[in-house]
C-alpha positions in Angstrom: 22.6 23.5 33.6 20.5 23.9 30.2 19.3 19.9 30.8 18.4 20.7 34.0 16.1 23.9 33.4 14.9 21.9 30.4 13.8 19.3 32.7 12.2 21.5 34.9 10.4 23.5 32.5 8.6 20.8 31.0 7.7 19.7 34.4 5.8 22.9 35.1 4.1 22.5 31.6 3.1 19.0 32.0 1.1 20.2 35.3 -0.7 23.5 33.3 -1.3 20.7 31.0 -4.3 19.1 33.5 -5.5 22.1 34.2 -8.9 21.3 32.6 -11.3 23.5 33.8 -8.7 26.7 32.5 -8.5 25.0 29.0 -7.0 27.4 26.9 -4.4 27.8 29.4 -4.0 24.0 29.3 -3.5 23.3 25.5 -1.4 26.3 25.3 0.7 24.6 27.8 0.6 21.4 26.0 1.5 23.3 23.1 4.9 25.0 24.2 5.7 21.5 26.2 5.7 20.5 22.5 7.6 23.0 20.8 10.4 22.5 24.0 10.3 18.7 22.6 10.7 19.7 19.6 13.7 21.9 20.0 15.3 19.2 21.7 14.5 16.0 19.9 17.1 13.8 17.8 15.8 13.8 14.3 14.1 10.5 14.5 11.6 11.7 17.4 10.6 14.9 15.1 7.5 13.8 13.3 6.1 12.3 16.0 6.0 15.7 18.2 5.1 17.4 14.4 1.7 14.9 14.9 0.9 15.8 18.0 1.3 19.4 16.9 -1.4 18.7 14.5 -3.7 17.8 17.4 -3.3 20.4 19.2 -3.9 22.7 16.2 -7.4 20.9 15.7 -8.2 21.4 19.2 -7.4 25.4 19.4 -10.3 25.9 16.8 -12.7 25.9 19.9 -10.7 28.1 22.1 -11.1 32.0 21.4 -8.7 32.0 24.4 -5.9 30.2 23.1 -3.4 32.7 21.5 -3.7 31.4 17.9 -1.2 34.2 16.3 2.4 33.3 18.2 1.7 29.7 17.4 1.3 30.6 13.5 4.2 32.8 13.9 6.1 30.0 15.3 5.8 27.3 13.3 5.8 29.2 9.9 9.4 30.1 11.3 9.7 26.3 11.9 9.8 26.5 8.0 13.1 27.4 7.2 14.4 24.6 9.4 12.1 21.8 9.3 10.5 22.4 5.8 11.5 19.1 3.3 10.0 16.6 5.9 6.8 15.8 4.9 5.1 15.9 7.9 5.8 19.7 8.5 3.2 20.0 5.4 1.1 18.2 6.8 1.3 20.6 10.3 1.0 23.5 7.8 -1.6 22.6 5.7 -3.5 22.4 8.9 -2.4 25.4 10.3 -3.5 27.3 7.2 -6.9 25.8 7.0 -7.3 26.7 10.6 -6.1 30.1 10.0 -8.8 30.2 7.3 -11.7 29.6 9.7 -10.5 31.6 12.5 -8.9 35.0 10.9 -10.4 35.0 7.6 -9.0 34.1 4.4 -6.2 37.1 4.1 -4.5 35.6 7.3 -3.8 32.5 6.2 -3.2 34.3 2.5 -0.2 36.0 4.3 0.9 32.5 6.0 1.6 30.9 2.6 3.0 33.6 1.0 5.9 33.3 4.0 5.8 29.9 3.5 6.0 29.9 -0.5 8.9 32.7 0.2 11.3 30.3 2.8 10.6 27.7 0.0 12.2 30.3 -3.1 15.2 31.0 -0.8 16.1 27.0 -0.2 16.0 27.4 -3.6 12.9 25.0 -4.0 10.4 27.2 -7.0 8.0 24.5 -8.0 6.8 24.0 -3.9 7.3 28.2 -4.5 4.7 28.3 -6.9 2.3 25.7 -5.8 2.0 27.6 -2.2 2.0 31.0 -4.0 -0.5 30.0 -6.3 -2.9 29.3 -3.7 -2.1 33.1 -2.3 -2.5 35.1 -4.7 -6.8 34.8 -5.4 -7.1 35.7 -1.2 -4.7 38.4 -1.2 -6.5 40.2 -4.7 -8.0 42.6 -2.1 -7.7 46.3 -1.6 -6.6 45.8 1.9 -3.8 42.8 1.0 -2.4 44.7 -2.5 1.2 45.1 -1.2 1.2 41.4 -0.2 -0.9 40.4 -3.3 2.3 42.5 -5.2 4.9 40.6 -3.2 3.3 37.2 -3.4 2.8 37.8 -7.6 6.4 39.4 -7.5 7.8 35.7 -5.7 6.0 33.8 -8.4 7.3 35.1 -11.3 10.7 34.6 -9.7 9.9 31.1 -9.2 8.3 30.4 -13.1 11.9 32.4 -14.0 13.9 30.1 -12.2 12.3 27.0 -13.7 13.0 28.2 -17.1 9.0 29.2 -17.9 9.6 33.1 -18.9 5.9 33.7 -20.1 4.6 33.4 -17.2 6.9 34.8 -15.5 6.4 37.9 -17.4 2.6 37.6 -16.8 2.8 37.3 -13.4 5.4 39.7 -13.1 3.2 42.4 -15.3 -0.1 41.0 -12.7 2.8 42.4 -9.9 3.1 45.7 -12.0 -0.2 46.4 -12.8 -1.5 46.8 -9.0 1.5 48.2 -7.6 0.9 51.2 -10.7 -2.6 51.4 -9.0 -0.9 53.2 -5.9 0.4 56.2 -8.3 -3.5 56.4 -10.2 -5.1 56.4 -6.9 -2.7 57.9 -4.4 -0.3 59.4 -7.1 2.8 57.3 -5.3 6.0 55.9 -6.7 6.7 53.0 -4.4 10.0 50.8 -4.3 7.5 47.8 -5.6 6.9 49.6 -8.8 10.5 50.1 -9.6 11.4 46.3 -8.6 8.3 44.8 -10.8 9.6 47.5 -13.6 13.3 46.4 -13.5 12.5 42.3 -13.4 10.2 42.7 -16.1 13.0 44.2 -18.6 15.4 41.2 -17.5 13.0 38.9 -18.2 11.9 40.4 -21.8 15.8 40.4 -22.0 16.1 37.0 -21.7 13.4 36.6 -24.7 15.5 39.0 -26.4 12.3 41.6 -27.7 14.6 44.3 -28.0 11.8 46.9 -28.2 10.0 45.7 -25.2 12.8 45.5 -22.9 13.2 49.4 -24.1 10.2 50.1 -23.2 10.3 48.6 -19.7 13.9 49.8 -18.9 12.4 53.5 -20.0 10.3 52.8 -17.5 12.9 51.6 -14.7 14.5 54.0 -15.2 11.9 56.9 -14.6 10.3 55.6 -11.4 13.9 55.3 -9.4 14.3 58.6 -9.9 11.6 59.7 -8.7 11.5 56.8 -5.8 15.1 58.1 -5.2 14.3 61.6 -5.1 11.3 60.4 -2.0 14.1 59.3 0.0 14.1 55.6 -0.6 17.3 53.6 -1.5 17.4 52.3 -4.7 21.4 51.2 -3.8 21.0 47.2 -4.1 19.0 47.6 -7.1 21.0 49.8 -8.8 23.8 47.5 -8.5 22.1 44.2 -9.4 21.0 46.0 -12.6 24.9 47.6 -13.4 25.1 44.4 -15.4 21.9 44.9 -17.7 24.2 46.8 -20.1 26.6 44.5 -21.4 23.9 41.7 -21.2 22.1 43.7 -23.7 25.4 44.0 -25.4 25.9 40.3 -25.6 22.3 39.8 -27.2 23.0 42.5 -30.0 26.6 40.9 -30.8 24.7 38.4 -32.2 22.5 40.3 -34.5 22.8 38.9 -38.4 23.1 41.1 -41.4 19.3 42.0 -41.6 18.9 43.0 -38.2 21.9 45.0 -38.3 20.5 46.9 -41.2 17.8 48.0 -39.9 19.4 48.8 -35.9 21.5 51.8 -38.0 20.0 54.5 -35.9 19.8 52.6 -32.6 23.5 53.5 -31.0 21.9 57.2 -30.5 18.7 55.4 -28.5 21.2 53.7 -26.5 22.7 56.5 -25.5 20.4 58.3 -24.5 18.9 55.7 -22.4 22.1 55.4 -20.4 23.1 52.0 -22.1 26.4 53.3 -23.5 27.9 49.1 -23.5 25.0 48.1 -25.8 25.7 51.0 -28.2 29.6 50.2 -28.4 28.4 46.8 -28.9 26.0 47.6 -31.7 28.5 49.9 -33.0 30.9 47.6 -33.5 28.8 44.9 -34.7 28.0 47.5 -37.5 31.4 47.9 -38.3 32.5 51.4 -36.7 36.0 49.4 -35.3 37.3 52.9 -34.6 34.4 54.1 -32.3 35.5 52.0 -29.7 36.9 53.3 -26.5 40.7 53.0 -26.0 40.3 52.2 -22.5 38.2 48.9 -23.1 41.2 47.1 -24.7 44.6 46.7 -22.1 47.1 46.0 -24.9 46.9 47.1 -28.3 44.0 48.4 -30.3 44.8 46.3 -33.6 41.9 44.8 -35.1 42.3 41.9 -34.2 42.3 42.9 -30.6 39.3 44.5 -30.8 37.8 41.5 -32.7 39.3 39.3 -28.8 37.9 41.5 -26.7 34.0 41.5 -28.5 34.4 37.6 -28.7 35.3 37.2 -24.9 32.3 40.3 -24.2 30.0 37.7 -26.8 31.3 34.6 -24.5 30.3 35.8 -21.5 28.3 32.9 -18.8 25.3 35.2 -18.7 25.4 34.5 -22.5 23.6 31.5 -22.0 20.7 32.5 -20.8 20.0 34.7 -24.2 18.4 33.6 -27.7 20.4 33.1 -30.1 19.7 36.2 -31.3 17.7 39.8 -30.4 14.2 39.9 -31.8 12.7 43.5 -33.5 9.5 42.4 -34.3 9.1 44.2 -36.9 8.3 41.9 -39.7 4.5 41.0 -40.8 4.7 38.0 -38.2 6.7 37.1 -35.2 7.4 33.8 -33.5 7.2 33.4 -29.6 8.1 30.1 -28.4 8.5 28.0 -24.9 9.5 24.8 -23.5 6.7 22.9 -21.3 7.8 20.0 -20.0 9.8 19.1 -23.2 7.5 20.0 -25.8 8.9 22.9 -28.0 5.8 25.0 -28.6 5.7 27.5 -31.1 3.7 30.3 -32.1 3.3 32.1 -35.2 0.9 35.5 -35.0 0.7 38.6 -36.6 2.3 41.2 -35.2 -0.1 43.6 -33.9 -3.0 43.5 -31.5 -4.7 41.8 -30.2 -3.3 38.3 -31.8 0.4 39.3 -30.0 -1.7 39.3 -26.5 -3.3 36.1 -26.7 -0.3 34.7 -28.4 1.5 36.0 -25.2 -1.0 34.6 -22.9 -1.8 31.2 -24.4 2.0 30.4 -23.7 1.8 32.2 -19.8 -1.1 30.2 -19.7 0.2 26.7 -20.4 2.9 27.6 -18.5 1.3 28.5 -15.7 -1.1 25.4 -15.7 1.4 23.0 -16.0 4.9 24.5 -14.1 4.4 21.9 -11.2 3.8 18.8 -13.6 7.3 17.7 -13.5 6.9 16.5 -9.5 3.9 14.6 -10.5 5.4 12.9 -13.4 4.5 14.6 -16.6 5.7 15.0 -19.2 5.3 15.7 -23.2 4.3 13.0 -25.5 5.2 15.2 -28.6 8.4 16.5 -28.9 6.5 19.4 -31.2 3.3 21.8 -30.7 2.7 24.8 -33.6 0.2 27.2 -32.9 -1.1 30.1 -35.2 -2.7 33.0 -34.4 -4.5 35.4 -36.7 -7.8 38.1 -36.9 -10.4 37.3 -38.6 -13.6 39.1 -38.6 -15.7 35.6 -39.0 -14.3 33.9 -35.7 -16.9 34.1 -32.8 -15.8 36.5 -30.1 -13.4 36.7 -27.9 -11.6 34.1 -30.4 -12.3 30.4 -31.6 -9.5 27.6 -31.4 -9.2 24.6 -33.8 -6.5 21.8 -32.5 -5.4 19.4 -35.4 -2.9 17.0 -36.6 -0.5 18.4 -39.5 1.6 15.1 -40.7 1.1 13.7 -37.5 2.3 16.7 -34.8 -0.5 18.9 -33.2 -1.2 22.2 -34.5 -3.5 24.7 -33.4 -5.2 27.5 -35.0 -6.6 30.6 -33.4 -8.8 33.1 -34.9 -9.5 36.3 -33.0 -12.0 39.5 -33.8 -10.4 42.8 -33.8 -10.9 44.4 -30.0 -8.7 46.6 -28.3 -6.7 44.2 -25.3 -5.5 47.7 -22.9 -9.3 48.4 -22.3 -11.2 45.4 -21.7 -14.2 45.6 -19.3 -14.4 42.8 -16.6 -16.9 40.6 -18.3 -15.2 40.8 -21.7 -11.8 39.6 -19.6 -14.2 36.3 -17.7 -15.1 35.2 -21.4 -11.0 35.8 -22.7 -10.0 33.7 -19.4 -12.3 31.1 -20.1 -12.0 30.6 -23.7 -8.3 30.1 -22.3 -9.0 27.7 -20.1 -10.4 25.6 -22.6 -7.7 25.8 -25.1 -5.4 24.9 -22.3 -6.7 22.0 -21.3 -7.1 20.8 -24.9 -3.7 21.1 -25.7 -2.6 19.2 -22.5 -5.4 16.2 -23.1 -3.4 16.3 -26.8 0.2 16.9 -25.9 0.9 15.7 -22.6 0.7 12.6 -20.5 0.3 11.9 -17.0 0.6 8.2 -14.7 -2.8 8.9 -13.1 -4.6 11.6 -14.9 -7.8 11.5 -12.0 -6.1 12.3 -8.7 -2.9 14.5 -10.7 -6.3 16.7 -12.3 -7.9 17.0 -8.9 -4.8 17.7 -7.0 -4.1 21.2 -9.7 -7.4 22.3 -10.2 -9.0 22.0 -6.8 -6.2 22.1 -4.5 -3.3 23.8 -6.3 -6.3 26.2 -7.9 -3.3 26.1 -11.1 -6.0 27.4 -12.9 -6.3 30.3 -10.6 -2.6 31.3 -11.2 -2.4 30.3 -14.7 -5.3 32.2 -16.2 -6.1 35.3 -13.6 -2.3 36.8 -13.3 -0.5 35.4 -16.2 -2.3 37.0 -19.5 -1.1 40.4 -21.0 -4.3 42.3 -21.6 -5.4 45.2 -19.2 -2.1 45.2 -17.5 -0.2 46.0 -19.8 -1.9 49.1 -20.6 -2.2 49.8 -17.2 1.1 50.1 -16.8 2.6 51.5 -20.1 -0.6 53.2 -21.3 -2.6 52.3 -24.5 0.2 52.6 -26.9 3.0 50.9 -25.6 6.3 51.8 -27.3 7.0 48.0 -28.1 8.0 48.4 -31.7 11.3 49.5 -32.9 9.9 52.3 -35.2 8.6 53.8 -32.0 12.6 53.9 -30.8 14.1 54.6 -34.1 11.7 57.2 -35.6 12.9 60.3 -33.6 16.7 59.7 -34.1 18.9 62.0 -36.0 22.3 60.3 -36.0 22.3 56.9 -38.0 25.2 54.7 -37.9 24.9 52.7 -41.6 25.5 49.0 -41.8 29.2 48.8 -43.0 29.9 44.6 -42.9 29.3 42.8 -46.0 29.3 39.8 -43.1 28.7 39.3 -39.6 31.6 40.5 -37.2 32.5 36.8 -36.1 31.0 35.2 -39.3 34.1 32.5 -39.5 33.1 31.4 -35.6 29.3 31.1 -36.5 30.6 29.1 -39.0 32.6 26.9 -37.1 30.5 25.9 -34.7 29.5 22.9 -35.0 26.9 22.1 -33.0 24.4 22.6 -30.4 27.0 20.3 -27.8 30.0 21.2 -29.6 29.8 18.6 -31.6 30.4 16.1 -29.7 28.1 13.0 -28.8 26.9 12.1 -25.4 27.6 8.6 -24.4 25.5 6.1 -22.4 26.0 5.7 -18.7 26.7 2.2 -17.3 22.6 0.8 -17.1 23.2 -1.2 -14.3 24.5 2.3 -12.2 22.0 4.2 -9.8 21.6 7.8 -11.7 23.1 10.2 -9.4 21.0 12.2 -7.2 20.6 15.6 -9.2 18.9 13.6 -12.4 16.4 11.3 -10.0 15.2 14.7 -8.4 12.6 16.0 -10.6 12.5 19.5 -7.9 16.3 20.6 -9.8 15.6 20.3 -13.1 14.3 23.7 -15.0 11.4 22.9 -18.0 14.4 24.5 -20.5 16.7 21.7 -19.7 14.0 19.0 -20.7 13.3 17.5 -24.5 10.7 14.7 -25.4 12.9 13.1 -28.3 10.3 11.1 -31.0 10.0 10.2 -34.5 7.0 8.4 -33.7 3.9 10.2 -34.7 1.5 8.8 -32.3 -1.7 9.4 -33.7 -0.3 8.0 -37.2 0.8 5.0 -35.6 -2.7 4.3 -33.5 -4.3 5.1 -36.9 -1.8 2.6 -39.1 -2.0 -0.2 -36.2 0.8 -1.9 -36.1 0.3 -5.5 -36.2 2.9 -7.3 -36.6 6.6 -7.6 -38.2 7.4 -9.4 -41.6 10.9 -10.8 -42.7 11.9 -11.2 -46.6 15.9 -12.4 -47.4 16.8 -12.7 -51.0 18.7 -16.4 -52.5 22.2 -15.7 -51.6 22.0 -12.8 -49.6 22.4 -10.2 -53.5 20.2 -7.6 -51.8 20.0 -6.7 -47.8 17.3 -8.3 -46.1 13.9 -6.5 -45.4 12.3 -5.8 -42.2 8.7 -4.7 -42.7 6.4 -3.2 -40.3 3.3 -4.8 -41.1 0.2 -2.5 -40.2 -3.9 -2.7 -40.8 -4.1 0.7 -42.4 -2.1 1.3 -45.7 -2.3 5.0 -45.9 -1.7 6.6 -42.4 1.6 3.4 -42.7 2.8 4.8 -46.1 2.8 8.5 -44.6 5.1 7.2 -41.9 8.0 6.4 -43.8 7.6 9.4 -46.2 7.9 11.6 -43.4 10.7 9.7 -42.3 12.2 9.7 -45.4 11.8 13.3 -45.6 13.2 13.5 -42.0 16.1 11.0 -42.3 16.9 10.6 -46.1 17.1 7.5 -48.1 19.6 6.0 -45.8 19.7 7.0 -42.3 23.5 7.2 -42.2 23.4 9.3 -38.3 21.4 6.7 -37.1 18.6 8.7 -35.6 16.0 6.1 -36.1 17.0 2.8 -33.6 15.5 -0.3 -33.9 16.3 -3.1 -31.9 14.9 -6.9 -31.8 15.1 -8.1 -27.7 14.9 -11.9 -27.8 14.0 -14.2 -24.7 11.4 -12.1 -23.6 8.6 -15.1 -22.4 9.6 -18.5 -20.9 6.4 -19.6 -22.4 6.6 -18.7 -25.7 10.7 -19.2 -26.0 10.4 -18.1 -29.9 8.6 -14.6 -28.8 10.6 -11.4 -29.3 10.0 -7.6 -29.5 10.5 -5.2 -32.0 10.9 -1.3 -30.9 11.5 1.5 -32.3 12.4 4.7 -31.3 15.1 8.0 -31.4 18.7 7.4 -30.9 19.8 9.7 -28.1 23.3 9.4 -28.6 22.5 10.9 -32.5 19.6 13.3 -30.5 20.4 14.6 -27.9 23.0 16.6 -28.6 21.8 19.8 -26.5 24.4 20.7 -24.0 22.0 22.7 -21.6 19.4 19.5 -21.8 20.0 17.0 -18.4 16.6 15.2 -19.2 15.2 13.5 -22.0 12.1 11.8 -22.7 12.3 9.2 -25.3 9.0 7.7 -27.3 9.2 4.6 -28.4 6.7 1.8 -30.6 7.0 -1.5 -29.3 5.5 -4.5 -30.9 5.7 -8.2 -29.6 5.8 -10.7 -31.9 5.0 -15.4 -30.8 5.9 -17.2 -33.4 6.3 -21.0 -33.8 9.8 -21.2 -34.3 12.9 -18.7 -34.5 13.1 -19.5 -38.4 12.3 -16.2 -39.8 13.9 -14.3 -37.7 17.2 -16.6 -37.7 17.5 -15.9 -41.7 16.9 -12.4 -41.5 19.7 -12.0 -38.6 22.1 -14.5 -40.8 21.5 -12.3 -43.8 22.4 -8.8 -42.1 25.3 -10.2 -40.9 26.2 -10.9 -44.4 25.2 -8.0 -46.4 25.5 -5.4 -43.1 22.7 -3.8 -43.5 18.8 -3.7 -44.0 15.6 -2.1 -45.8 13.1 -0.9 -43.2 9.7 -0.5 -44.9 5.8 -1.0 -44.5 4.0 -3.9 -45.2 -0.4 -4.5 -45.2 -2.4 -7.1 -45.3 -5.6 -7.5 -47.8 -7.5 -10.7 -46.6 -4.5 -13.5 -47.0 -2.1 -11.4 -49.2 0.9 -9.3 -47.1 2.1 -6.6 -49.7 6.2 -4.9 -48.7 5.8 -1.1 -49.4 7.8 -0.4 -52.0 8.0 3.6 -51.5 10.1 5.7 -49.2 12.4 2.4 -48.2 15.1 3.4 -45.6 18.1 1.8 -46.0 19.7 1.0 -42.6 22.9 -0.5 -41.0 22.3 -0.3 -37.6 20.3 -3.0 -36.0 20.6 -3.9 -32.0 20.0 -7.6 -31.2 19.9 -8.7 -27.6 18.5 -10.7 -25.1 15.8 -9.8 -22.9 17.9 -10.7 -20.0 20.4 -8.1 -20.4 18.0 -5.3 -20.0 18.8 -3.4 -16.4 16.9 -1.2 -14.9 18.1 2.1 -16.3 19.1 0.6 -19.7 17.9 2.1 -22.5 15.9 -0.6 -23.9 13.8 -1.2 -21.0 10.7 0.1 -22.4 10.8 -3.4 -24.1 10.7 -5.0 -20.5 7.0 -5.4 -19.0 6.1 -5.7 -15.8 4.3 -9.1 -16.0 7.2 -10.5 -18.0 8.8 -13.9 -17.1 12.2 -13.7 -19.6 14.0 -16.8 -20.5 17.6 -16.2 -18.2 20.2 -18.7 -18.1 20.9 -20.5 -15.3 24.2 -19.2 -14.8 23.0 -15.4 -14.8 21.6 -15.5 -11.4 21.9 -11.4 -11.3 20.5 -11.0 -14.7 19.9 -7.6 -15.1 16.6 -8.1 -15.9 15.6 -9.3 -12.4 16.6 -5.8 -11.4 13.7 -4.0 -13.9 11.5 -6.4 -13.0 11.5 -5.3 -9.2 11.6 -1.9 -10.1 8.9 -2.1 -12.5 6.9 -4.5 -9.9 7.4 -1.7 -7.4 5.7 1.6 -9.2 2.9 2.6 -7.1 
């Protein structure tokens, strides 16, 4: 009878438990009464015995007695099962802090690195990397390497997962760099060299730098031999990585003309490294139609055949998680990019060192800094951030950052000394990492946005330490020479210089030229429509924990710091006698200049006419019971016309909103009747000069779009609620009594 010896057991606990004057023996009692409880509660009776748990965990501190270890041991393994409640962190977080004090630092180290691994494998990576995070500083210790390795090795998988391959890669080479420190000092191979080795040249796979993936599957492929030839199994990695080969294929199928050219020799590199998929591909793509094995086509070996078989190889699912196309860096400058919380950041740098390691590490390290932000509700306020790196001998040492607007998007320059980045001594690296810093959090003060900027700061610098993660295991310089020695093979002369067999560009145009033409467009070409506003969004889209940084884009024409500079004021109407010419809308603003530059870059963006659309304006009447005339005017991107990528589930729309209380509906009432006559409108600037308004008369945009609703339609999730305030009292009629409005105001009313 389990109920029965249940029963009994806790009765023999609960009389240890008043064993006061033997009081380790007495809370340890009380502590496996509790974990009996807790095997057998209902789930509603859970966090209260997790609470208690807590108590007892507070009072073991005093005890050296009480056997601390099989507690930790239990509920770390508690984990796996009980993990997503809240109050299990809670219970944790106590438990480490506890650990702390008692065995030292390393111990409770090892205790989050379980934890941050149970969280990877319920495949949660941004809990992954904020318990990780706070490993890896108190496992940088001689005595904790392998578990420093593992923890660093965890994270990276975690930044991979969330679509934030820099630092990945830096963490990742972090991983590298100390497990190589076992072959310098001990002259070992180890298994966690040749899993650090193989994950780095997937993930410079999926930036496509075809020489540095080389390099590192060189390197692969060297250490499992030799860890083979010790007598360790290399079996399960060996088969995980069968597929590298026709990955890499995919990636140079998509090669154009120039690269092609100048890949001639590469087939024979290929080979030799035992990637004989990626040559055929190459070869192909080059035109050699005939070198292809008979066996890789089942039917017949027409052209055409040949051409179905490359275009099914091209297709392939692992396809999407390649650029567009491989990168050879071997031009004067190269571009390295990333997607932080949607903000596409760019980086221009010449193409040497050291500007391609900070350019490497800037992006690990906004990466790394900011990979948790989604769960705390940030996001970019510029769809766009350009950053240039080049040498200069005048630019103070380590290097010296400017961050600027260019036409109203943020640009930063960086200007570095000459120094060599595989040799750096340890103060030289403390004055890299904290120039870092500094850029870091300059770019995020400029770029991104958070609801409470004071407790979200506090919470990633003191008790994520982000920081920590971001800057000391993310960057590329030491480690990299560390690993692959001062002169890294990562340029393609360094492949191609040695090979004697070239394979001469044959194509006058690209294999499948007539699909790459076809294509057309980032979705297919097809539009997304709006979802019903008045539905719940399902589940997947309202949890910010399964959505990757890659599958996020802040969508704005709005230049914000033009706008706050312009100072939009107010909104002007001007109809013509008989409706000849479309009525004007006019944006009145304080500020002529930064104004007129708004619709120039507009009309460079958009053209005279804005015939897509991308530009929406809508007029939401009703919005004030008080002022029945008042109305709001915003502006924004059309995401119908916008967002047209098919691997983006979230979007973050910016939007200019501008309320206008006038006496009567007048104005507004002729400029309405005239659209609806001539069917369209001019969208311009206007400024005021004491008493006189002046209509810009430059860079006009023609529109024909215009939405016109009431205030009282606006639901919750519709896509003009960001014209809907949360002290608003809307006119509704009395026969709406489930205007949708009421529905955003109780949703807005309800934000912490």
């Amino acid at each position: 009878d389990m109920h029965g010896r249940a029963t009994a057991l806790i009765a023999e606990l609960d009389r240890l438990a008043l064993e006061q004057e033997r009081p380790s023996t007495a809370l340890q009692a009380r502590t496996l009464r509790l974990i009996v409880r807790l095997i057998l509660a209902q789930p509603n009776a859970i966090d209260s015995i997790l609470r208690e748990l807590v108590a007892v965990i507070h009072d073991s501190e005093s005890l050296v007695g009480y056997p601390f270890e099989p507690l930790v041991q239990i509920l770390t393994e508690l984990g796996r099962v009980l993990g997503s409640r809240p109050t299990y962190e809670e219970v944790f977080e106590t438990l480490v802090q506890t650990a702390a004090r008692r065995e030292g630092e390393v111990s409770a180290a090892r205790m989050l690195l379980a934890r941050g691994a149970q969280q990877l494998d319920v495949n949660h990576p941004y809990e992954a990397i904020r318990t990780l995070g706070r490993a890896l500083g108190r496992l940088y210790k001689h005595e904790s390497r392998h578990d420093a390795v593992r923890s660093l090795y965890l994270c990276a998988r975690a930044y991979e997962q969330v679509g934030l391959l820099w630092a990945a890669r830096g963490t990742m080479l972090s991983a590298a760099s100390i497990s190589m420190n076992e072959f310098w000092t001990y002259d070992k191979a180890t298994p966690q060299q040749a899993v650090c080795y193989n994950r780095i040249k997937w993930i410079e796979l999926r930036l496509g730098r075809l020489p540095h993936l080389l390099a590192w599957h060189e390197l692969d492929r060297i250490i499992r031999a030799v860890v083979t030839d010790r007598g360790y199994s290399m079996e399960r990695l060996s088969k995980y990585d069968q597929t590298f080969d026709p990955i890499l294929g995919i990636l140079l199928l998509r090669a154009d003309l120039s690269e092609l050219q100048e890949l001639a020799v590469l087939p024979e590199v290929l080979d030799r490294l035992d990637l004989p998929g990626a040559a055929f591909a190459l070869m192909y793509a080059l035109g050699y139609e005939d070198e292809v094995p008979a066996e890789l086509l089942e039917g017949p070996t027409s052209a055409d055949s040949k051409r179905e078989l490359f275009r099914k190889w091209r297709d392939q699912p692992a396809a999407k998680d390649l650029p567009p196309k491989p990168l050879l860096c071997t031009t004067r400058t190269v571009t390295l990019s990333s997607n932080v919380l949607g903000c596409q950041i760019t980086v221009d740098c010449w193409n040497k060192s050291p500007c391609l390691e900070l350019a490497e590490s800037a992006l690990a390290a906004i990466e790394g800094l900011l990979a948790t932000g989604l769960l705390d509700r940030m996001v970019a306020r510029e769809p766009t951030l350009t950053i240039k790196v080049r040498l200069s001998d005048f630019a103070e040492a380590p290097f010296t950052f400017e961050l600027r607007d260019y036409d109203g998007r943020p640009h930063v320059d960086i200007r570095c000394r000459s120094f060599e980045p595989h040799t750096l001594s340890q103060d030289d690296q403390r004055r890299l990492k904290k120039r870092l810093f500094d850029f870091v959090v300059h770019v995020i003060a400029r770029v991104f946005v958070m609801c409470e900027p004071e407790p979200l700061l506090t919470k990633l610098f003191r008790d994520e330490l982000a920081p920590q993660r971001a800057l000391d295991f993310t960057t590329s310089f030491v480690v990299v020479g560390n690993v692959l020695g001062n002169e890294p093979k990562t340029t393609l002369e360094s492949w191609t210089g040695g090979a004697s067999k070239a394979f001469p560009l044959t194509r006058e145009k690209v294999w499948d030229g007539e699909d790459r033409q076809q294509t057309p467009g980032l979705n297919g070409g097809k539009r997304p429509t709006l979802a019903d506003p008045g539905v719940e969004p399902p589940d997947e889209l309202a949890d910010p924990s399964s959505t990757a940084h890659n599958q996020m884009q802040t969508i704005s024409l709005i230049r914000e710091t033009l706008w706050i500079e312009a100072s939009w004021s107010g909104t002007v109407f001007a109809t013509v006698s008989h409706n000849v010419l479309p009525p004007v809308l006019a944006l009145l603003f304080k500020n002529r200049m930064p104004a007129a530059k708004i619709f120039a870059l507009w009309r460079s963006e958009l053209g005279s006419r804005d015939d897509d659309n991308k530009l929406r304006v809508a007029i939401i009447r009703g919005v004030s019971k008080a002022s029945p005339h008042a109305y709001r005017v915003v502006l924004g991107s059309d995401p119908v016309v916008s967002f047209t990528q098919s691997t983006i589930t979230h979007a973050v729309m910016v939007a200019r909103i501008n309320t206008m209380e006038p006496s009567s509906s007048e104005n507004l009432k002729r400029f309405l009747d005239s659209y609806e006559v001539c069917k369209s409108y001019i969208l311009t600037f206007a400024f005021q000069v004491g008493q006189q308004i002046t209509i810009g008369r430059d860079n006009q945009l023609l529109k024909q779009q215009l939405v016109v609703r009431e205030a009282w339609e606006v639901g919750p999730y519709d896509i003009d609620v960001v014209a809907i305030q949360e002290d608003d009292d809307p006119i509704v009629p009395d026969e709406q009594r489930n205007a949708p409005v009421l529905g955003t105001l109780k949703r807005l009313r309800a934000r912490p």
